[in-house]
C-alpha positions as CSV (number, residue, x, y, z in Angstrom):
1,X,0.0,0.0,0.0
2,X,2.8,2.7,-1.3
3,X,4.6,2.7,2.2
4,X,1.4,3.0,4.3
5,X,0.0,1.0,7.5
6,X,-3.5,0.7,8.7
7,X,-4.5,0.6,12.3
8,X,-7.6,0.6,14.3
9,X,-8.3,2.4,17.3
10,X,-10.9,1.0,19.4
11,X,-9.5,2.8,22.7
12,X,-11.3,5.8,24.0
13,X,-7.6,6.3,26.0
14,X,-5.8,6.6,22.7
15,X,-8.5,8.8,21.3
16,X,-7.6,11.8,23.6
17,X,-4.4,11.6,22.8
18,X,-4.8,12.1,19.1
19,X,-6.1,15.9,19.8
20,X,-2.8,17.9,17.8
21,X,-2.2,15.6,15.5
22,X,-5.7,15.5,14.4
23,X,-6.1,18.7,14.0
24,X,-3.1,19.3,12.6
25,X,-3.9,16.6,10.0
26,X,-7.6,18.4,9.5
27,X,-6.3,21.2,8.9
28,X,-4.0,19.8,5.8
29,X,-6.9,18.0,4.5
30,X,-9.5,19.4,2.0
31,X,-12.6,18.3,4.5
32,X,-11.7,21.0,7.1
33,X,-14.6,22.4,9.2
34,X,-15.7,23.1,12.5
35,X,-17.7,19.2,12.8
36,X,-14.9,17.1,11.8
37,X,-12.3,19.1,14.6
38,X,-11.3,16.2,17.7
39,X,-13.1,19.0,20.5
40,X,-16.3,18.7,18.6
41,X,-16.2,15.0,17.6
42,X,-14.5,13.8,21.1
43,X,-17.5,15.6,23.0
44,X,-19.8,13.8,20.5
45,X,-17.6,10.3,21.6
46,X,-18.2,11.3,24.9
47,X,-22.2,12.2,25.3
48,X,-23.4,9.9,22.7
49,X,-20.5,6.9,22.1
50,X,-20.5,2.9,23.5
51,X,-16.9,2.4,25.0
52,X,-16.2,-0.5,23.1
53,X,-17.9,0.6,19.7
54,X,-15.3,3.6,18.5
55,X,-13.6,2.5,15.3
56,X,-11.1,5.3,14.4
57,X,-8.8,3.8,11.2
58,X,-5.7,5.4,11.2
59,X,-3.4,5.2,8.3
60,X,-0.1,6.6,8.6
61,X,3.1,6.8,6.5
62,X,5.6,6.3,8.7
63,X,5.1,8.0,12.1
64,X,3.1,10.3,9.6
65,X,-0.9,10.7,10.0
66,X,-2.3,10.8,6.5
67,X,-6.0,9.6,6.8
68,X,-8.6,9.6,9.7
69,X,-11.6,7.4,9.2
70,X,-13.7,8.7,12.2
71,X,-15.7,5.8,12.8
72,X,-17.7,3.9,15.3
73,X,-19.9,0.7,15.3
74,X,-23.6,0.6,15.6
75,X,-23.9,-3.2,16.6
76,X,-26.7,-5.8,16.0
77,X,-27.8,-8.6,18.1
78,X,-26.6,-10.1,14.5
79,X,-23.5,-9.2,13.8
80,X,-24.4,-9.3,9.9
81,X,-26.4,-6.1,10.7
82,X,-24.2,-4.3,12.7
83,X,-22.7,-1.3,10.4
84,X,-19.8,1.4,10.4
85,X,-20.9,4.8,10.6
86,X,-18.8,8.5,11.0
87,X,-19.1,9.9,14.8
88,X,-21.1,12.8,14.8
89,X,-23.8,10.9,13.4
90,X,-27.7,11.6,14.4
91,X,-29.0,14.0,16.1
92,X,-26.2,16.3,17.4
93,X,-26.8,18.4,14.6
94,X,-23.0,17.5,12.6
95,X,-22.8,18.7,9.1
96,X,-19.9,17.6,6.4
97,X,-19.0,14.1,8.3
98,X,-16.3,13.0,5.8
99,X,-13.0,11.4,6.0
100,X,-9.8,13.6,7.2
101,X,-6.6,12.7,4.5
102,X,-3.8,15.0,3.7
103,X,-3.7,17.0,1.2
104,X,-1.9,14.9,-2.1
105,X,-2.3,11.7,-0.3
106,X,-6.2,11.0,-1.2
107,X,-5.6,8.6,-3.9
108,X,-3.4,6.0,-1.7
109,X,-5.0,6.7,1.5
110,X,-8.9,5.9,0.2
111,X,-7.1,2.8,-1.6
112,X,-5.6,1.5,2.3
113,X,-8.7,2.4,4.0
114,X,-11.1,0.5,1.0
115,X,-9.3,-2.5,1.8
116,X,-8.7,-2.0,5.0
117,X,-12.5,-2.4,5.7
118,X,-13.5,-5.1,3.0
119,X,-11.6,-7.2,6.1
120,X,-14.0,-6.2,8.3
121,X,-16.9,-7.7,6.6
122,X,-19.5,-4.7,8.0
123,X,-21.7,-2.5,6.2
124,X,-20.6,1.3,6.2
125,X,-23.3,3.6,6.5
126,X,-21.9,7.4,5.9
127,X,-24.5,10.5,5.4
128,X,-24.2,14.0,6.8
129,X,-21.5,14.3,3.6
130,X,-20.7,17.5,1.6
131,X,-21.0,16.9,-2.2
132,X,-18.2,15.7,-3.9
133,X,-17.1,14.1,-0.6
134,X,-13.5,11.8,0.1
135,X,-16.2,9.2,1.9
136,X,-17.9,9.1,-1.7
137,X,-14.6,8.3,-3.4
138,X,-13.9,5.6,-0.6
139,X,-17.9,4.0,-2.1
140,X,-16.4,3.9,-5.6
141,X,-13.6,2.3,-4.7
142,X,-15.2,-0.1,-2.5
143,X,-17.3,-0.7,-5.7
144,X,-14.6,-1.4,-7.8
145,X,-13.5,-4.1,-5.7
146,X,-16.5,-6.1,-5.1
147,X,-18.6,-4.2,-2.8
148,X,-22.3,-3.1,-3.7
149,X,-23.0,0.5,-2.9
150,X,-26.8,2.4,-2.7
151,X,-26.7,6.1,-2.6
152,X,-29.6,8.9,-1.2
153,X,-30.4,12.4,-0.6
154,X,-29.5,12.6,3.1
155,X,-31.8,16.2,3.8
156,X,-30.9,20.0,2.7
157,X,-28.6,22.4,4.6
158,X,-30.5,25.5,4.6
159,X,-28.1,28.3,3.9
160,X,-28.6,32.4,4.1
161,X,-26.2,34.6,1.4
162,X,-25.3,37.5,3.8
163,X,-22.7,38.7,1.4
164,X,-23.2,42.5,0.7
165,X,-25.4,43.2,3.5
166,X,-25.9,44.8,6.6
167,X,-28.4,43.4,9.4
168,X,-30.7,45.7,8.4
169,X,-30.6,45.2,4.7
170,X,-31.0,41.4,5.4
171,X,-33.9,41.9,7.7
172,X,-35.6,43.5,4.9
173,X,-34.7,41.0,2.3
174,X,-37.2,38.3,4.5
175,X,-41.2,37.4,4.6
176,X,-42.7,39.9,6.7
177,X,-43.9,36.9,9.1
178,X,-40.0,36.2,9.4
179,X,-38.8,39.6,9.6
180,X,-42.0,40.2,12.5
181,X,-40.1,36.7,14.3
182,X,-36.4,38.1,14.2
183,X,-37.9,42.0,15.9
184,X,-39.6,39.4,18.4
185,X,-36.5,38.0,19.2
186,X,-34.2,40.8,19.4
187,X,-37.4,42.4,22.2
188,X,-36.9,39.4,24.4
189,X,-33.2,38.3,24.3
190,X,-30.2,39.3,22.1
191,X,-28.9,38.4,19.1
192,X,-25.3,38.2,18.1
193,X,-24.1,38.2,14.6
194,X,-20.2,37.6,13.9
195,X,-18.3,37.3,10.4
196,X,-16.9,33.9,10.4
197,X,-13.6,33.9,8.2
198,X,-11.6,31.1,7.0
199,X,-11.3,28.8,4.2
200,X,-12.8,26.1,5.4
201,X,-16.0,27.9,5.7
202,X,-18.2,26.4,2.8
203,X,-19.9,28.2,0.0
204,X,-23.2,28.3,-1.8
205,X,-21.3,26.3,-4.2
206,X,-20.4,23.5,-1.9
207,X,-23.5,22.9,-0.1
């Protein structure tokens, strides 16, 4: 496998150990955002996980981290039914679940991790994903070697264009029944509203 080796992580232990290199890796790979960091995934692990169901599959290159799969299992009475699935999964509200690989190392790294986990015999359930995702190159090439993949629409990520405007500019751009809700709001609490820069951040394009 071009130099690479493939290890599981089934240890919550080793998990919290992984934070700097994981983000470091993350923020090298192409699927960098705020739902795929090790603080927001971890707390996931930690509210919603089964100790002995986390599945992370590491590849490295050396003593090198080029690929994350953030997985755990979802087990069946049958084993036959139990399936893989991203952390973050459900109902915490995660967004752009995908697979965390280097920059220039996608190729090798989906090609260790599709045969990494034809051994493990389990279906692989991944949603939450950002068109044109690494998880959806990892189906293909599970495809290509024997496996038999389904694909969905997995719901719509509502987005607002705030590009060019002011509060109040935006505020008048909405229904009048919305516009009446956001005054409402802003009467009985506060509202907060930050630019969020970065390149990670995705675009109309990419949603």
């Amino acid at each position: 496998m071009n130099g690479m080796t493939v290890r599981l992580i089934d240890d919550a232990s080793e998990f919290l150990t992984l934070r700097d290199r994981w983000n470091d890796l993350l923020r090298s790979s192409r699927s960098d955002n705020p739902f795929l960091t090790w603080e927001w995934l971890h707390a996931w692990w930690t509210q919603f996980g089964i100790a002995q169901h986390l599945r992370l599959i590491v590849v490295q290159r050396g003593d090198t981290i080029v690929a994350i799969a953030p997985l755990h299992l979802v087990a069946s009475p049958l084993y036959w039914f139990s399936r893989l699935e991203f952390l973050g999964t459900g109902e915490a509200g995660s967004d752009y679940l995908d697979l965390i690989i280097r920059r220039g190392y996608e190729p090798d790294a989906i090609d260790a991790l599709a045969l990494f986990m034809a051994e493990q015999r389990l279906t692989v359930r991944l949603t939450h994903l950002p068109p044109g995702s690494l998880a959806l190159q990892l189906a293909r090439r599970l495809t290509d070697i024997g496996w038999t993949t389904t694909s969905s629409d997995d719901g719509v990520c509502p987005i607002v264009t705030l590009s060019g405007h002011t509060f109040d500019s935006f505020l008048g751009s909405l229904g009048s029944s919305h516009r009446a809700n956001v005054r409402r709001r802003r009467i009985c609490g506060s509202i907060c509203c930050r630019l969020a820069a970065g390149s990670s951040i995705p675009n109309k394009e990419n949603r």
